[in-house]
C-alpha positions as semicolon CSV with decimal commas, in nm:
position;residue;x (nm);y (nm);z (nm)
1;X;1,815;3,021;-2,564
2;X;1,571;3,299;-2,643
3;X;1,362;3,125;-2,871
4;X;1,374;2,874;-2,623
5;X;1,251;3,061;-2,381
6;X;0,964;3,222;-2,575
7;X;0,812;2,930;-2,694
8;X;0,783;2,818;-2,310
9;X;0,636;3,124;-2,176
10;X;0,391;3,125;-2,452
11;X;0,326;2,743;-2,476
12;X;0,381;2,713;-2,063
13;X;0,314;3,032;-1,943
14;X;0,631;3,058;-1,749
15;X;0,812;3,357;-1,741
16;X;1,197;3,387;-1,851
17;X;1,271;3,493;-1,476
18;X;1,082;3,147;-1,339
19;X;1,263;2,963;-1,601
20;X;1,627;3,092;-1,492
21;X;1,532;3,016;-1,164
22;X;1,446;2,673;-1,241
23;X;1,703;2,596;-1,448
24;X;1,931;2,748;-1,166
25;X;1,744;2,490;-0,946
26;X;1,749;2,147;-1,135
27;X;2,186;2,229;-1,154
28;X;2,165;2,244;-0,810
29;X;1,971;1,916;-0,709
30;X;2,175;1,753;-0,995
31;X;2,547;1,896;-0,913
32;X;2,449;1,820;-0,465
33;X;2,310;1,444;-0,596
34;X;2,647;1,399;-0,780
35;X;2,844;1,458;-0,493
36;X;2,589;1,257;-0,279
37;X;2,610;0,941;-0,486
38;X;2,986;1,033;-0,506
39;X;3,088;1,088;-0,135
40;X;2,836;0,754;-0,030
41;X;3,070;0,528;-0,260
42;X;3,359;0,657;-0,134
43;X;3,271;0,607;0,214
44;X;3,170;0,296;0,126
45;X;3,507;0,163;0,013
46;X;3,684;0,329;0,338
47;X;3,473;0,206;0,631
48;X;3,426;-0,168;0,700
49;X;3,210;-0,157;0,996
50;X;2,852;-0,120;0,884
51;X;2,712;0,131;1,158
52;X;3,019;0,346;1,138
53;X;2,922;0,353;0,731
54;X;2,528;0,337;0,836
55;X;2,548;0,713;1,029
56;X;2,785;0,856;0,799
57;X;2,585;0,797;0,509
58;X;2,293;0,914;0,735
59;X;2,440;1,266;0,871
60;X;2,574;1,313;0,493
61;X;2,215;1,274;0,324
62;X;2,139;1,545;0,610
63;X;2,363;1,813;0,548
64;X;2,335;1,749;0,171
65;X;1,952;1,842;0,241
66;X;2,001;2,120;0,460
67;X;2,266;2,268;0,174
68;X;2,019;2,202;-0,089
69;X;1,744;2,390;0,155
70;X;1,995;2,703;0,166
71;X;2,060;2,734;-0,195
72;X;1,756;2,638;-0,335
73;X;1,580;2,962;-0,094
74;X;1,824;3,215;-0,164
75;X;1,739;3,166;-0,578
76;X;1,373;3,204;-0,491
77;X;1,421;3,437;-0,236
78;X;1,692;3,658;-0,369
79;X;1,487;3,970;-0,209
80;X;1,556;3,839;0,108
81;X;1,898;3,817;0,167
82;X;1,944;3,787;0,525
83;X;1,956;3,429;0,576
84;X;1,793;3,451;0,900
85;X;1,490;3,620;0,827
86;X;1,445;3,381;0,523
87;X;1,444;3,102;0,730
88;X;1,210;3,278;1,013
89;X;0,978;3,318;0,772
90;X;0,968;3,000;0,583
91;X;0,937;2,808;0,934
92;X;0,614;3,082;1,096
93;X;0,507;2,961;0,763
94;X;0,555;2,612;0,721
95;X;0,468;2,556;1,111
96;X;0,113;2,664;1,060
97;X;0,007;2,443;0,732
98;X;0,247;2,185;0,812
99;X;0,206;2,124;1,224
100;X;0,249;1,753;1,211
101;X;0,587;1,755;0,975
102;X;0,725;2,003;1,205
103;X;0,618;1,803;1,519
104;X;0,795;1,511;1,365
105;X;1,093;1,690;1,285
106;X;1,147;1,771;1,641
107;X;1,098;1,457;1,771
108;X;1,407;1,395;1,492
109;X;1,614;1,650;1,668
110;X;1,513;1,549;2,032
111;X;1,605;1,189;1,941
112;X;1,944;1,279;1,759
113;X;2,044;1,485;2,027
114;X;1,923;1,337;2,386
115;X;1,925;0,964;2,206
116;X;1,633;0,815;2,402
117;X;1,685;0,547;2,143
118;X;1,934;0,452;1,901
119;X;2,004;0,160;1,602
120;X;2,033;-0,139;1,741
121;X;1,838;-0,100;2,016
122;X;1,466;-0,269;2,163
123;X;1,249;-0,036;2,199
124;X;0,861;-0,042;2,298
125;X;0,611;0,251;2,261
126;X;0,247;0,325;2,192
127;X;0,213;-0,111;2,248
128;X;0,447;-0,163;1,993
129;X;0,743;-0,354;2,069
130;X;1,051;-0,388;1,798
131;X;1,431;-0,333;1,722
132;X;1,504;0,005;1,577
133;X;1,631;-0,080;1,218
134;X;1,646;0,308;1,082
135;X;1,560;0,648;1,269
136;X;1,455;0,922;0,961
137;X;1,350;1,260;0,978
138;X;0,975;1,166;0,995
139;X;0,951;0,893;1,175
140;X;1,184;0,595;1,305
141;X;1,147;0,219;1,173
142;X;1,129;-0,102;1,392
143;X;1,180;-0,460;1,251
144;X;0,830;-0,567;1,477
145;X;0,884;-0,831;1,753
146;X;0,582;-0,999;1,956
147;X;0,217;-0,962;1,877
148;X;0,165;-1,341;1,724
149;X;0,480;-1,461;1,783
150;X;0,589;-1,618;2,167
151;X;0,893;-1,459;2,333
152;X;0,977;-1,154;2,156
153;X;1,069;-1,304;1,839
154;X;1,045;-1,117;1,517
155;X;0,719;-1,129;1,314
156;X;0,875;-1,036;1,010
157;X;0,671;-0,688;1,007
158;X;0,847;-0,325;0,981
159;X;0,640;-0,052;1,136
160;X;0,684;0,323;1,081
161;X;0,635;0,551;1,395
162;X;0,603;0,833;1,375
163;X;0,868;1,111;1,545
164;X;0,615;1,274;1,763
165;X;0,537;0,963;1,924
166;X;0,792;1,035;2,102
167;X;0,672;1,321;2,253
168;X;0,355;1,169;2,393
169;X;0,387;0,800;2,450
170;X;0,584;0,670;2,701
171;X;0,942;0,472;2,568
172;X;1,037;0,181;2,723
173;X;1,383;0,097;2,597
174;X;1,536;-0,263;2,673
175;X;1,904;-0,194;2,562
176;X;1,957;0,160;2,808
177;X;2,170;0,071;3,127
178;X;2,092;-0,291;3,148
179;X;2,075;-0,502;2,864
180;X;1,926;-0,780;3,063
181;X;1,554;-0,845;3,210
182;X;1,360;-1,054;3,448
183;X;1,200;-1,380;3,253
184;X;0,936;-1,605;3,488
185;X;0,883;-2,004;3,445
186;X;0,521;-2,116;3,560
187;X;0,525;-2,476;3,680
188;X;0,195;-2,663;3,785
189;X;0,274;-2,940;4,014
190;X;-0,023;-3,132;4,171
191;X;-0,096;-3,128;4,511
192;X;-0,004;-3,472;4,560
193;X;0,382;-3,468;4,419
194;X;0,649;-3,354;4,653
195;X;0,653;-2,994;4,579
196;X;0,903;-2,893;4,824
197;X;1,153;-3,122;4,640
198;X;1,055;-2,956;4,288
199;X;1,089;-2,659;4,445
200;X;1,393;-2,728;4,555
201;X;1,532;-2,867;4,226
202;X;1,345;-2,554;4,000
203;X;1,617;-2,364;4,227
204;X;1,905;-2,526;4,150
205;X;1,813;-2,480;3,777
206;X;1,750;-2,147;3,757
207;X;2,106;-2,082;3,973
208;X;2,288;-2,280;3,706
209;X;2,141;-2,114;3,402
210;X;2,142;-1,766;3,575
211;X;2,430;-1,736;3,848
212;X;2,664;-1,609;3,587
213;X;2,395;-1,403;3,425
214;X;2,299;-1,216;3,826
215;X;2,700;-1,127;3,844
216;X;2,696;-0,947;3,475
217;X;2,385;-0,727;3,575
218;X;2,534;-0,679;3,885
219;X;2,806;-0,467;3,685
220;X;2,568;-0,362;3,437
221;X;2,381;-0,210;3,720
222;X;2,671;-0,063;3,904
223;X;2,788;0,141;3,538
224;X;2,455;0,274;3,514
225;X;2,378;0,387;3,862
226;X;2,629;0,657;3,748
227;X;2,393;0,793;3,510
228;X;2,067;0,667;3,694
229;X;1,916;0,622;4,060
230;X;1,976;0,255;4,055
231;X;1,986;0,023;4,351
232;X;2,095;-0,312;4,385
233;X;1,776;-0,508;4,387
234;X;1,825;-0,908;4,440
235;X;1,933;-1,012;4,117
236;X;1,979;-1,409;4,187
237;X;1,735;-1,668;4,039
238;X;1,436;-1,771;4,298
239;X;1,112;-2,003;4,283
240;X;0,804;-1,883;4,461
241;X;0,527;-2,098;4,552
242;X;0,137;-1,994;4,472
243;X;-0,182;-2,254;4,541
244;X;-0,395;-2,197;4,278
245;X;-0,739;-2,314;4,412
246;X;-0,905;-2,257;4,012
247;X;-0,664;-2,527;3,894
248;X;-0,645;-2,713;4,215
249;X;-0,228;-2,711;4,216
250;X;0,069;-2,553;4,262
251;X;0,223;-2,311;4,111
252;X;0,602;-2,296;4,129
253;X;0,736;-1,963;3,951
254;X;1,096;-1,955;3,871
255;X;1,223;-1,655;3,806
256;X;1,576;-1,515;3,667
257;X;1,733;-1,302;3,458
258;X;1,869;-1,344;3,095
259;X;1,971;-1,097;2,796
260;X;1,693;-0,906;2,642
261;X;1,750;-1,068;2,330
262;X;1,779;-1,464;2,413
263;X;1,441;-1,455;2,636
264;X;1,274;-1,789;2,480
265;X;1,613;-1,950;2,394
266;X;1,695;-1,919;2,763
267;X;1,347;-2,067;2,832
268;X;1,386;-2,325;2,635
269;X;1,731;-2,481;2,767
270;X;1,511;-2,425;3,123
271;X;1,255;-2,621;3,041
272;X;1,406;-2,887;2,841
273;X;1,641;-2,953;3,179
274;X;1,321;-2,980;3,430
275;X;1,131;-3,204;3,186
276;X;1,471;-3,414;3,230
277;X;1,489;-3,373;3,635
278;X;1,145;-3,408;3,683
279;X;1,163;-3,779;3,506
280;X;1,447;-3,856;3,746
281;X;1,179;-3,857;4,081
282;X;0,863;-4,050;4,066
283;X;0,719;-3,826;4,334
284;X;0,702;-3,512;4,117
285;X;0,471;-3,472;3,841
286;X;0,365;-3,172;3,599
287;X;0,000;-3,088;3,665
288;X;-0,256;-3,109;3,367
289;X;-0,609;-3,162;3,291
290;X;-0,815;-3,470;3,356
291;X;-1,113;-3,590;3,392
292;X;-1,255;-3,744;3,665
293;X;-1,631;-3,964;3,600
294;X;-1,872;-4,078;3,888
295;X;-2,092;-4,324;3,763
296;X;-2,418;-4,465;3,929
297;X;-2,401;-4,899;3,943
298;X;-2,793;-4,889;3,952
299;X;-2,916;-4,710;3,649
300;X;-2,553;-4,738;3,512
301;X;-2,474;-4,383;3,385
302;X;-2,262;-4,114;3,414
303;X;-2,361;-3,909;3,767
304;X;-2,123;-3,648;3,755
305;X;-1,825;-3,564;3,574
306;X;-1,603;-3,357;3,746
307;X;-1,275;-3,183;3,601
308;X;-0,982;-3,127;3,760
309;X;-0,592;-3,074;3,742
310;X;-0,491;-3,349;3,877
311;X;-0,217;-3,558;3,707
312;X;-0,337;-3,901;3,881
């Protein structure tokens, strides 16, 4: 070893003390990676259920780190050899080059242990809206829902954010205490239909689709009013009525409730069953554009064109 060792402190300029230590280092990473790739296979083969296997693999990469932290420092730092002041000063020093790693580390640590948000769950912060995929050390990963796409549907996207955000945006968190949310229905109707009996059958739509959906969030809402200062709001479906002078109709809003995951499927069935009711009365009509022409007989040509919402 001791020609070895010469010709790389003269051809490197590393001293046989640095090299020791190195050497002592590389066994380490290499020995702590063994048991890493080891320990992940075998919990592989033991647990079935993927998030049970997902944070084990997770809190074992984590204490493999921290070990590798511990005995990597005491070879370099063998002067030092209370652990605590080691560690003092490697974090005084680390938290004035490094402000934003540390920042994000505690966000890490706030998240793991208060668990403002977890895998699995919809999250939206800093106007980004997305399912949390993956929560690391530095930042935590959504699979990106909205922004092009209608009804908070995935766009395909992953998007990093970074652990501090959580210190200074506000989170808005879909899946805590009730996993259900308030979804609206706009309906133009033209003066001229019978709004009162659309109104009437938007109501007995939205009680169909969402009576069963009100009782769930009901007890959703009485769980977590042990944890939170929840009261019981109205929770069954309802149409309000707006005239909307711009447009020159009426606007019948149906509102209900449906998981926060199945927001434009729910829509969907909704519509698809008023487009059906509506055909069924020939005094109810959907509102849309049109065009209405005055023309002068004399000169015979167009003297105003006027446009409007009516449907007839």
């Amino acid at each position: 070893m001791d020609p070895i060792m010469d010709w790389i402190e003269n051809e490197l300029l590393i001293t046989p003390n640095v090299q020791i230590k190195l050497f002592k280092t590389i066994i380490i990473i290499l020995i702590l990676g063994f048991i890493y790739v080891f320990l992940k296979k075998l919990i592989y083969r033991l647990v079935d259920d993927n998030k049970v296997y997902y944070r084990s693999k997770k809190s074992m990469s984590y204490l493999i780190f921290v070990l590798a932290f511990i005995l990597v420092g005491r070879i370099w730092f063998q002067g030092i050899q209370s652990l605590t002041t080691f560690i003092g000063l490697f974090s005084a020093g680390l938290a004035i080059v490094m402000k934003d790693v540390i920042l994000n580390i505690a966000g890490w640590m706030y998240i793991k242990l208060k668990s403002p948000l977890r895998v699995g769950d919809r999250i939206e912060i800093d106007g980004i809206a997305g399912d949390v995929i993956d929560i690391q050390v530095f930042s935590f990963v959504l699979m990106e829902i909205r922004n092009w796409i209608d009804a908070d549907q995935s766009t395909g996207r992953i998007v990093y954010i970074p652990n501090v955000t959580i210190f200074n945006e506000a989170l808005l968190n879909y899946s805590k205490g009730i996993p259900f949310i308030w979804n609206e229905i706009p309906i133009s109707v033209p003066f001229e239909s019978n709004w009162k009996k659309a109104k009437g059958l938007l109501k007995e739509i939205a009680t169909r689709h969402g009576e069963v959906i009100s009782s769930k969030a009901e007890e959703s809402i009485q769980e977590a009013s042990k944890k939170f200062s929840l009261y019981n709001a109205q929770l069954e479906p309802t149409v309000y009525t707006k005239i909307d002078t711009p447009s020159s109709s009426i606007i019948l809003t149906l509102r209900y409730m449906c998981p926060y995951r199945n927001r434009r499927g729910s829509a969907e069935l909704i519509y698809e069953e008023i487009l059906d009711e509506f055909m069924k009365h020939e005094d109810i009509e959907f509102a849309y554009p049109t065009q209405i022409i005055y023309k002068d007989d004399e000169k015979n040509r167009v003297k105003n064109v006027h446009f409007d919402n009516f449907s007839n």
